[in-house]
C-alpha positions, -999 to 999 in steps of 0.1 A, spaced: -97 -7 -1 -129 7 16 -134 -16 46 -150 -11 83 -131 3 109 -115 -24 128 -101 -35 164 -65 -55 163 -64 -83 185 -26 -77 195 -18 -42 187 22 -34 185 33 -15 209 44 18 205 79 2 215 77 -21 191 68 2 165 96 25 172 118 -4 169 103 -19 132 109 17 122 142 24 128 152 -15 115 134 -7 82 148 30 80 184 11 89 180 -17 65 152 -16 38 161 21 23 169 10 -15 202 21 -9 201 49 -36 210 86 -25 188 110 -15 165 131 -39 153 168 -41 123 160 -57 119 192 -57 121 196 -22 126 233 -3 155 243 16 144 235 56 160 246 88 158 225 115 131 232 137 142 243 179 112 242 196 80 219 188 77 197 156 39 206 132 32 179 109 2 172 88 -4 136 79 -28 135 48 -41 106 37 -65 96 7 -91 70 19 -88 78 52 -116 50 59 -97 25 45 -81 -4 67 -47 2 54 -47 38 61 -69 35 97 -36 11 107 -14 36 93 -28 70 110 -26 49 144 12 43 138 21 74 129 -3 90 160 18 66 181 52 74 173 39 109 173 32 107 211 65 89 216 86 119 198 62 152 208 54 158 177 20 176 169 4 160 146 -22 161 125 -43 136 106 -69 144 76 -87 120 53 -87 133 18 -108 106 8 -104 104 -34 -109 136 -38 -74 153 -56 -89 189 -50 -86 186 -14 -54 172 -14 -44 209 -25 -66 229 -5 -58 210 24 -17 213 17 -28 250 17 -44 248 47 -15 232 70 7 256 53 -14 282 67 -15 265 99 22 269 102 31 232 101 66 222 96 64 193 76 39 174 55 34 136 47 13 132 20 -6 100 2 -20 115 -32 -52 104 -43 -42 112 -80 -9 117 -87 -16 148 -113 -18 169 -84 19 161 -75 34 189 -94 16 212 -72 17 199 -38 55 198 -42 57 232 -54 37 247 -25 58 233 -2 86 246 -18 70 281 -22 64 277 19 96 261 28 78 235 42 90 194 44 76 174 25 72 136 21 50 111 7 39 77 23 26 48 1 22 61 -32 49 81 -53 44 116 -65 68 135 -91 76 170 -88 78 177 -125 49 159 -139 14 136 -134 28 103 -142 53 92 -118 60 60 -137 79 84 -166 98 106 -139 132 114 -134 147 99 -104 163 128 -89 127 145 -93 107 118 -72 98 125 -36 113 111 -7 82 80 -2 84 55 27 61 28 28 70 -11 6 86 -20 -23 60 -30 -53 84 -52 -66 93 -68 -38 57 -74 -28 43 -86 -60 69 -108 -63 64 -125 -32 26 -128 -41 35 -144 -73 59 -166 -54 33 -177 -33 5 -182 -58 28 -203 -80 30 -225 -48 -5 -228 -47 -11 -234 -84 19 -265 -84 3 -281 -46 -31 -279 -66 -18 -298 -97 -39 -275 -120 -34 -276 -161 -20 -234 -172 -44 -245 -205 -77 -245 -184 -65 -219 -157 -64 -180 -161 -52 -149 -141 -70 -122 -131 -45 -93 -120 -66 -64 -107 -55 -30 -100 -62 4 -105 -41 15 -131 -28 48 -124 -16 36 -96 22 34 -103 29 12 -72 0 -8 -80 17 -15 -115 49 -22 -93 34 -46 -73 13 -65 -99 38 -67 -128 63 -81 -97 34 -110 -98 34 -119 -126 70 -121 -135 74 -145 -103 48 -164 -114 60 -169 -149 88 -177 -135 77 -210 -116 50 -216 -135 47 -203 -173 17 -206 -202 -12 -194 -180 -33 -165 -195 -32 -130 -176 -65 -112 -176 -57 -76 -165 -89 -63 -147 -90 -20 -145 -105 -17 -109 -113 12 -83 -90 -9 -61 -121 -13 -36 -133 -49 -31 -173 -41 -48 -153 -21 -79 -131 -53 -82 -158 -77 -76 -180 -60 -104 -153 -59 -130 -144 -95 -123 -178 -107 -127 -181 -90 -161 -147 -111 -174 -159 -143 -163 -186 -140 -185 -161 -131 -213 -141 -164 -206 -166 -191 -204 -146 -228 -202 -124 -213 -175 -117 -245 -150 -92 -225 -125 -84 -191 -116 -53 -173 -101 -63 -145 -85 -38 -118 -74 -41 -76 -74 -31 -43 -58 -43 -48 -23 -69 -71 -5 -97 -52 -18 -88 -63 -52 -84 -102 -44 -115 -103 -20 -139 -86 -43 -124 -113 -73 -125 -143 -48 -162 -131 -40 -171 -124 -80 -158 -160 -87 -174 -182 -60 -207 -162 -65 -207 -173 -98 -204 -209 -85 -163 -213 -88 -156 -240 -61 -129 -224 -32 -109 -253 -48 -108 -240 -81 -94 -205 -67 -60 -191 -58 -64 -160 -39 -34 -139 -28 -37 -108 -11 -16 -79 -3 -28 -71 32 -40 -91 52 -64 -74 65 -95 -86 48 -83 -121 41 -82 -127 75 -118 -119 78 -126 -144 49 -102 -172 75 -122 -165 106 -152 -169 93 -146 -210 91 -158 -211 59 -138 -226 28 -126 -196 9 -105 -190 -27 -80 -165 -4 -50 -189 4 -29 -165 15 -22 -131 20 9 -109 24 8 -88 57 16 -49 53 9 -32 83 2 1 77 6 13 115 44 5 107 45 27 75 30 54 99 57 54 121 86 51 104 67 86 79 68 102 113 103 91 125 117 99 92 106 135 88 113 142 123 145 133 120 147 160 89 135 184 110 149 182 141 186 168 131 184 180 94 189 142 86 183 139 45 155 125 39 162 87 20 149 84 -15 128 49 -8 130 39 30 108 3 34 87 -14 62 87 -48 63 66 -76 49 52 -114 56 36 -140 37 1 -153 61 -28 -178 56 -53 -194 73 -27 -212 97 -6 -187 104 -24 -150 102 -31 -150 141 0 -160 156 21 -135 130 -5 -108 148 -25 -94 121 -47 -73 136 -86 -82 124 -120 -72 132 
């Protein structure tokens, strides 16, 4: 997902963020009951809210979006907040934890870059008494592999539901595939993602099964990627030469960096824009690839906006510590399906 910094041509407002926040918080939460997760006992907090907002891939235009949100409603609520890019590095994730526990913050929203680490981060919160909640990517207090944990030991995360985003991808692609009038005997999948991931499986397997669904007897290809759009495009361009005879190709993945760096790997090859059906989970870099002007295999994107997943971290781990609100196990922001016709007036921000 490694991308340059961008400028969004109609920025929410912080008004508006507040508002997409407290709809999803109302009415995307999964509806389960709370979990510990491990989590410590917390008193509210009487006088001025700490939090510590740390992010892997900090550079990334997905997480750029969602430190503005969550700066944003920060200012709106008087929160003091602050931001640090852990990059992919799983070692700072800890020593950083460390470090805003030192600092005396009173909660922590954490995106993992490896979810070994989880174990740890949760218990040093507990140790500290500290909040704790993860954005975007699951973590499990008793063990590495979210995936195989218990419910009741997940973290309280907010940020989308896989499922619910792969299947709308599949949805979409299926679409695509039928207007196209392609043959599943000549056509193949590639389905990139980085496979630790456990959201990325989410999302992806969600794909699939919506696209089966519609449109069964085409091939997957599962492609292990970095989940940036050069790790993507190099793996992709080493399975193409592994399927030769290929006259079509679905493309779906993780995030935009998976589908753009596939869409690239194909039509560098020579695969005709035509021949190519591209959706991304973003946004963000599809609409670069629609306006350029030129024909591209992207066809259409789903739009997460990650300033929205920012806020609504921030609102919901204010509300623990001012109010003592549980935190919900799941709480979602929403989604919506864009492409080439429709990405500017939905308002997706692009550089």
């Amino acid at each position: 997902m490694a991308s340059p910094r961008r400028t969004p041509s109609r920025p929410l407002s912080v008004a508006a963020l507040g508002l997409a926040a407290g709809l999803a918080l109302t009415a995307c939460s999964t509806g389960q009951e709370s979990t510990s997760g491990g989590a410590a006992s917390v008193a509210p907090v009487s006088g001025k809210i700490s939090i510590s907002y740390l992010q892997k891939q900090g550079d990334q235009e997905y997480f750029v979006g969602e430190a503005a949100g969550a700066k944003a409603k920060a200012a709106e609520l008087g929160v003091d907040l602050r931001v640090v890019d852990l990059g992919s590095d799983a070692n700072k994730t800890v020593s950083e934890v460390r470090s805003a526990i030192a600092q005396k913050s009173n909660g922590l929203i954490v995106v993992v870059p490896d979810p070994a680490v989880g174990p740890q981060v949760v218990q040093l919160a507990k140790d500290a008494s500290t909040a704790l909640l993860t954005s975007d990517d699951q973590v499990c207090a008793t063990g590495p592999d979210p995936a195989k944990c218990a419910k009741a030991d997940l973290v309280p995360r907010v940020g989308f539901s896989g499922t619910q985003m792969g299947t709308e991808v599949g949805k979409r692609a299926a679409e695509e595939f039928t207007k196209a009038g392609w043959n599943p005997a000549d056509t193949r999948i590639i389905s990139a993602w980085q496979q630790d991931v456990t959201v990325c499986g989410d999302r992806v397997k969600g794909a699939e099964a919506a696209f089966s669904a519609t449109v069964p007897g085409v091939r997957t290809i599962d492609v292990a990627t970095d989940n940036t759009p050069t790790g993507a495009q190099d793996k992709v361009a080493a399975t193409l030469t592994a399927n030769p005879g290929v006259k079509h190709w679905v493309v779906w993945g993780c995030n935009d960096e998976n589908v753009q760096g596939g869409v690239t790997a194909l039509q560098n090859a020579g695969v005709s824009p035509a021949d190519i059906d591209g959706v991304g989970l973003g946004a963000y870099l599809a609409c670069k690839d629609w306006g350029s002007g030129k024909p591209s295999g992207m066809k259409a994107a789903l739009f997460i906006n990650g300033k929205d997943v920012g806020a609504l971290a921030v609102q919901t781990l204010y509300d623990r510590l001012k109010n003592g609100k549980e935190m919900p196990a799941e709480a979602f922001a929403p989604t919506k399906m864009v492409d080439a016709a429709s990405w500017q007036s939905v308002g997706v921000p692009c550089s």
